[in-house]
C-alpha positions as CSV (number, residue, x, y, z in Angstrom):
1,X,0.0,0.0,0.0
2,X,2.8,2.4,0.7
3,X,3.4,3.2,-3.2
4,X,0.0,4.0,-3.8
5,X,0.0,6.2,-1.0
6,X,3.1,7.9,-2.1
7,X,1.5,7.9,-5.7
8,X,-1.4,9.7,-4.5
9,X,-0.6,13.6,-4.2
10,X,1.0,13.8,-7.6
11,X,-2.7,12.6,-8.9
12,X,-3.9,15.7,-7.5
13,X,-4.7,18.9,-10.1
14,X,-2.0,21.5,-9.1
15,X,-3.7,25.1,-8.2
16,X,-4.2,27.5,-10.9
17,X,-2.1,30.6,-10.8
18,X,-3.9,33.3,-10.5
19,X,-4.1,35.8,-13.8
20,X,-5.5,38.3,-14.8
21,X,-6.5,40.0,-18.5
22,X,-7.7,43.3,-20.3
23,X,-8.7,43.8,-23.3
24,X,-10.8,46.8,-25.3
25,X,-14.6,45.9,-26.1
26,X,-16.5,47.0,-29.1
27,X,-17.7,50.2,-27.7
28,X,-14.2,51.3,-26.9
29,X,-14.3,50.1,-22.8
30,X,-12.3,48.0,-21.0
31,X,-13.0,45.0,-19.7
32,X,-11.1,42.8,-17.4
33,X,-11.4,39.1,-16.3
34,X,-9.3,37.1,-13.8
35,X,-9.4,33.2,-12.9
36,X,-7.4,31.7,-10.4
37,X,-8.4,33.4,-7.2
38,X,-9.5,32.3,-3.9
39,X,-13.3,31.7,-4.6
40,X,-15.8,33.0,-2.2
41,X,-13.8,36.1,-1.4
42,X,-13.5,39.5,-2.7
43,X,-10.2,41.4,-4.6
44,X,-9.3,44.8,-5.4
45,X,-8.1,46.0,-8.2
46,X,-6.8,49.9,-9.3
47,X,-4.9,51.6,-11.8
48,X,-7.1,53.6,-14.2
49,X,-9.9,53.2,-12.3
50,X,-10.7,51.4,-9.0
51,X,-13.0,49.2,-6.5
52,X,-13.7,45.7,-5.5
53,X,-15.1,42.5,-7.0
54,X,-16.3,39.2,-5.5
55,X,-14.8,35.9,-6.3
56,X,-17.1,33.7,-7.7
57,X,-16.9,29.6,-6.6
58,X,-14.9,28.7,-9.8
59,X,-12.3,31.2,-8.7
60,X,-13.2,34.1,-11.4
61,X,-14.0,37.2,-11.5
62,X,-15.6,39.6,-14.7
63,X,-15.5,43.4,-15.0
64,X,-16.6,45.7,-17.9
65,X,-17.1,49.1,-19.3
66,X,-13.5,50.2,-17.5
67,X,-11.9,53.3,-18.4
68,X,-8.3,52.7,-18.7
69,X,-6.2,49.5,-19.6
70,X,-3.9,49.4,-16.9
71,X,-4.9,47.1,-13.8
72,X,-3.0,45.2,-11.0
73,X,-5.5,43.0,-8.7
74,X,-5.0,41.9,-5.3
75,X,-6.3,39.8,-3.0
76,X,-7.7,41.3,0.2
77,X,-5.0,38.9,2.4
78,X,-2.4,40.4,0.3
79,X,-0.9,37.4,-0.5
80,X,-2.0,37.9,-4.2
81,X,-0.9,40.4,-6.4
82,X,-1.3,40.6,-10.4
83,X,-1.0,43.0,-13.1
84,X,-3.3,42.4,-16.0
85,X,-1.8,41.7,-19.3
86,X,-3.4,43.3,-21.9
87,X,-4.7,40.9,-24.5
88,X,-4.9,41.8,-28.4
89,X,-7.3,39.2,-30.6
């Protein structure tokens, strides 16, 4: 039994990092998405505009109609900080 139990943890999904995007929608706003967070809790996020957003349970969050593409989120332990990278299609 020992090598199954040994075998056991590296079956396990490693966490996601946490990310986060921006990109321009059609009416000219910004709009910025994250995945990879704590779920059930809340972030901040500032640079051309600021404020809070929950966490939903998958971990994600969705913001739109932003002014401004330049964003850093962080989590409200501070243990978390990313800048959105700005994503071209």
């Amino acid at each position: 039994m020992a090598p199954a139990l040994a075998a056991a943890p590296a079956t396990l999904a490693a966490p996601t990092a946490a990310k986060c995007n921006v990109e321009v929608d059609s009416a000219g706003k910004y709009h910025v998405w994250g995945e990879g967070f704590p779920a059930g809790t809340t972030v901040t996020y500032s640079g051309s505009s600021s404020g809070s957003v929950p966490i939903n349970k998958s971990g994600r969050f969705d913001l739109g109609g932003l002014s401004g593409a330049k964003y850093v989120v962080k989590t409200a332990d501070g243990k978390t900080t990313v800048t959105c990278a700005s994503v071209h299609y």
